[in-house]
Steps between C-alpha positions, in 0.01 A plus 500: 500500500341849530560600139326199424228537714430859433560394085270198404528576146863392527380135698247491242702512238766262653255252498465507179846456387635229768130320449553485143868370554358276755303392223707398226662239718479150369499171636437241253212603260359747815548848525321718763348723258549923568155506687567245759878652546370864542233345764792306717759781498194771566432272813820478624600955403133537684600324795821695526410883429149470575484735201083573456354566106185668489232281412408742156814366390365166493176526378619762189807231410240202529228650320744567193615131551180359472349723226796415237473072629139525382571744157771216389234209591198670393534411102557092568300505799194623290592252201540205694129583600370192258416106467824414410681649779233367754639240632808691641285671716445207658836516628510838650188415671676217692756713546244793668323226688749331617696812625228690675376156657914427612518825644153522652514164658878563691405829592218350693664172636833696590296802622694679259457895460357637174872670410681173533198305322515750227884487477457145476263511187721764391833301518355137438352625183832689371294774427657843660198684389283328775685698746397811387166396442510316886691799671233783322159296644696489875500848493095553412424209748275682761524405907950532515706729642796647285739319681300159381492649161873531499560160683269334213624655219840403638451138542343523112904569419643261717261195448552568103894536531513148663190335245665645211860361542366124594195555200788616266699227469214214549275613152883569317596135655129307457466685125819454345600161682268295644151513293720397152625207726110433610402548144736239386615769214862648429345835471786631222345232279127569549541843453678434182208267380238689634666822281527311140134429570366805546720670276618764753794730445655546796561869601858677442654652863521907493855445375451293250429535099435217258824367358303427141214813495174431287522822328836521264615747176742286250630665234557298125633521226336476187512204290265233464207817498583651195213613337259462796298785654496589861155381531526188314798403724302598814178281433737184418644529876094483594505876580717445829823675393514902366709606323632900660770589255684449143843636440548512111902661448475770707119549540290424759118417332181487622429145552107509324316192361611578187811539508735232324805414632767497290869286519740576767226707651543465915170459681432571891198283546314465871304234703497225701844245487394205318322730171789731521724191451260377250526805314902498415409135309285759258695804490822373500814510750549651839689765522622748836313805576522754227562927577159661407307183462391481896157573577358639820260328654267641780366318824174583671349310782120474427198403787224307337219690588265487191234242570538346136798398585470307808550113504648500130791309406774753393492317171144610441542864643787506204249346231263755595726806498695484159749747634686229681595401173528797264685728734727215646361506861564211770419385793800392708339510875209430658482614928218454684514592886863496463547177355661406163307293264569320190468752175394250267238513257239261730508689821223661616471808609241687753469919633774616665723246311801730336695437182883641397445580164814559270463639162563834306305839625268517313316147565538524832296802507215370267455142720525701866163617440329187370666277828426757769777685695807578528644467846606805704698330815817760510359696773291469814152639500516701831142530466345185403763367808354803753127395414590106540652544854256738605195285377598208689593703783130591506359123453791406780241697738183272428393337768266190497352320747438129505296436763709664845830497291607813324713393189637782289793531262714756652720754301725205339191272394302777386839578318571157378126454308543839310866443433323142272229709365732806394782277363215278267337816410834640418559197292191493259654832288852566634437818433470701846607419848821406389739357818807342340578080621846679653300826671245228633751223620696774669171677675428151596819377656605820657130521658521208663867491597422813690165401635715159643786778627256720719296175611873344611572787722236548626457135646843429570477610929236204512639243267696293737251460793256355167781237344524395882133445540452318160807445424426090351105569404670770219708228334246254470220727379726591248546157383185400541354757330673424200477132472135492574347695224795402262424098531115570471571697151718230371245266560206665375681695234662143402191231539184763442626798287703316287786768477822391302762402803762838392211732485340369857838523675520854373169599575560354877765722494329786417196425698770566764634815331833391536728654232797327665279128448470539113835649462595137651252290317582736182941410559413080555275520214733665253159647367311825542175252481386468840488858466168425295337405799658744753352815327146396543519432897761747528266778407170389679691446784686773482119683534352273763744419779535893559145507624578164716653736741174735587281210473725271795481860755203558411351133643769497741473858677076512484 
């Protein structure tokens, strides 16, 4: 017990393993999630060593937290900034109203607090970053002792331990069960229609390849050709196909326009499947790869950053730059904000979109500079990250006064706004600031796994006499709090907004910000649809409920 005590990097870091093992326990489609594991076990290791981390330690971890949640949002938080994308904001605005006014209104009928009201919000809402947002405006709030403070901030961690667990598994349940039943859908089958609609390819998982790629090399031999010229035989395949190399005997030629091909004469040609097929009913048969014949081909990732090119079809951007065609270029990916999109000729593409482009050396180089950038994402920019952090840090201390109420943003607001302007400034070129998706995710889940650890043990002494106070007000809040905004989305979203039934149960989902909900919705649907509408409240919620948390202590404690 002393080695603990004296030691709280060692509790800390036992948190984080048992929470996280806590956490991958399942029951049914549920899961605790590493977050709300590290928070329980913290609790009860707090209680028990009464091991104290300073409070630098929290605010350092949480600032990094909330900086790299707003660098990963920024890009489709920004784009979804438009008409067409309106009418999901809708939702997160019941979901902000609805929360605050929950909160607000049991805090003052149960005389609650503003730790366990903010825990509340915090844990209703599923959204762990509340806590830090909560537990940071507690500590600015003028007129308390330090032992209030500490009680506050404490009943922030107990209040969203209980909210979480009972808000957990009632948006997982109410998402993935209940609202197909009240839709009258089977949700497998409207995803499916909705997709053949819309023409949407679903994504591919991080451990998963195409089993039939667009881009393919087929090697033929010579027969029905003879006589034709490398040119002649390209334009009759409409330009789609190049042809890279021609073995005559023992030669390797240059494949030029004008050269004819001759009998027996075995031909690598490259493009998309179905004109590379095409191609063997001109040349002649198939044949297995040939020694010497093979081709390297290059890849480069490329940002869209020149304005000419923004809201083109890729079909026109490869009209307008003949290189596509004369140095056998293709496009064979399109990402924006992380998300896979069809690469067919009629999608269009915006700044900040980037393309995989396969093709010999040389083309690549020439089109680079006519598209925009290419991406540099293989190392962290320590600096651009250092400014980010620092610049919010300095917002975070802005304080504004609406009438007797002071209302600022605190380190992890002021954090949280310039992690969305970094990360969509970062995302017009590509080329500076770089923070890897893997460096990011890992800042961001280690941040706030550690800020949950220190906020655990530190409130674990006063946990119990709080479950014994509330102890059946934190289960129903947590209910409530879910089904209440949920029900009012489905019905507006479903009468008013018109949103396809898949993409409104994922948005509801991610008005929530529950990963475990669309993982659900995403399993019964067989369908990576509803992720459609998840992305859009995911990310504006992502940015508003944080600042939920200030905004409740700030009313509450004036």
């Amino acid at each position: 017990m002393g080695v603990l005590k004296d030691h709280p990097e060692l509790v800390l870091f036992a948190s984080l393993a048992l929470g996280y093992l806590l956490g991958k326990l399942r029951v049914g489609p549920l899961t605790l999630g590493g977050i709300c594991g590290t928070l329980i076990v913290s609790l009860l290791l707090g209680a028990w060593t009464k091991a104290q981390v300073s409070d630098d330690v929290k605010t350092v971890f949480f600032a990094l937290f909330i900086f790299a949640l707003g660098y990963m949002a920024g890009p489709q938080f920004f784009r979804n900034l438009n008409k067409r994308s309106l009418r999901f904001f809708v939702l997160c605005g019941i979901e902000l109203v609805c929360a605050l006014g929950i909160a607000f209104g049991l805090a003052k009928w149960f005389d609650l607090d503003v730790g366990t009201a903010s825990g509340i919000l915090a844990g209703a809402a599923t959204e762990s970053a509340v806590v830090g947002t909560a537990t940071e405006s507690i500590g600015k709030l003028s007129g308390l002792t330090a032992q209030q403070v500490s009680e506050y901030q404490g009943n922030v961690a107990t209040a969203y331990t209980v909210c979480y667990l009972f808000g957990l598994i009632t948006i997982v349940l109410y998402t993935s069960q209940i609202m197909p039943m009240m839709l009258r859908i089977n949700l497998r089958d409207a995803a499916r229609e909705l997709w053949e609609r819309t023409r949407s390819s679903g994504s591919l998982g991080p451990d998963e390849r195409p089993a039939l790629p667009t881009m393919v090399g087929r090697t033929y031999l010579v027969t029905t050709a003879d006589g034709r010229t490398v040119g002649n035989l390209e334009s009759a395949l409409d330009e789609r196909i190049t042809i890279e190399s021609v073995k005559r005997g023992s030669k390797v030629l240059t494949p030029s326009p004008g050269l004819r091909l001759t009998l027996s004469d075995l031909v690598l040609v490259v493009g998309r499947r179905a004109q590379t097929i095409e191609a063997g009913r001109l040349i002649g048969p198939e044949t297995p790869g040939v020694p010497g014949l093979d081709s390297p081909l290059a890849t480069e990732q490329v940002s869209i950053t020149r304005k000419s090119n923004d809201g083109k079809t890729i079909d026109r951007i490869q009209h307008e730059n003949p290189e596509f065609l004369s140095a056998g270029v293709y496009v064979t990916d399109v990402t924006r904000a992380g998300q896979e999109l069809p690469a067919n000729g009629d999608t269009v593409v915006h700044r900040g979109d980037v393309l995989t482009l396969v093709g010999a050396r040389s083309g690549l180089n020439r089109l680079v500079a006519k598209l925009g950038s290419v991406v540099r994402n293989d190392a962290t920019d320590f600096i651009y990250l250092g400014l980010g952090i620092a610049a919010g840090s300095l917002l975070g201390q802005v304080v504004v006064k609406f009438g007797d109420v002071p209302l600022s943003l605190g380190t992890g607001g002021g954090c949280l706004v310039s992690g969305l302007l970094f990360g969509w400034f970062r995302s017009r070129s590509q080329t500076f600031g770089a923070f890897p998706p893997q460096a990011a995710a890992t800042i961001k889940d280690m941040g706030l796994a550690v800020f949950i650890a220190c906020t655990g043990l530190v409130s674990g002494p006063q946990a119990w006499p709080l479950l014994k106070e509330y102890g059946a007000l934190l289960p129903f809040a947590g209910i409530a709090m879910v089904l209440i905004p949920a029900t009012l989305s489905l019905v507006v979203g479903l009468k008013l907004l018109h949103i396809e039934k898949p993409l409104l149960i994922g948005a509801i989902a991610g008005q929530q910000c529950s990963t475990p909900a669309i993982t659900a919705v995403t399993q019964v649907a067989q369908s990576s649809v509803p992720m459609l509408g998840y992305t859009i409240t995911y990310a504006l919620s992502n940015f508003l409920l944080p600042l939920t948390g200030p905004v409740l202590v700030g009313v509450l404690g004036s």
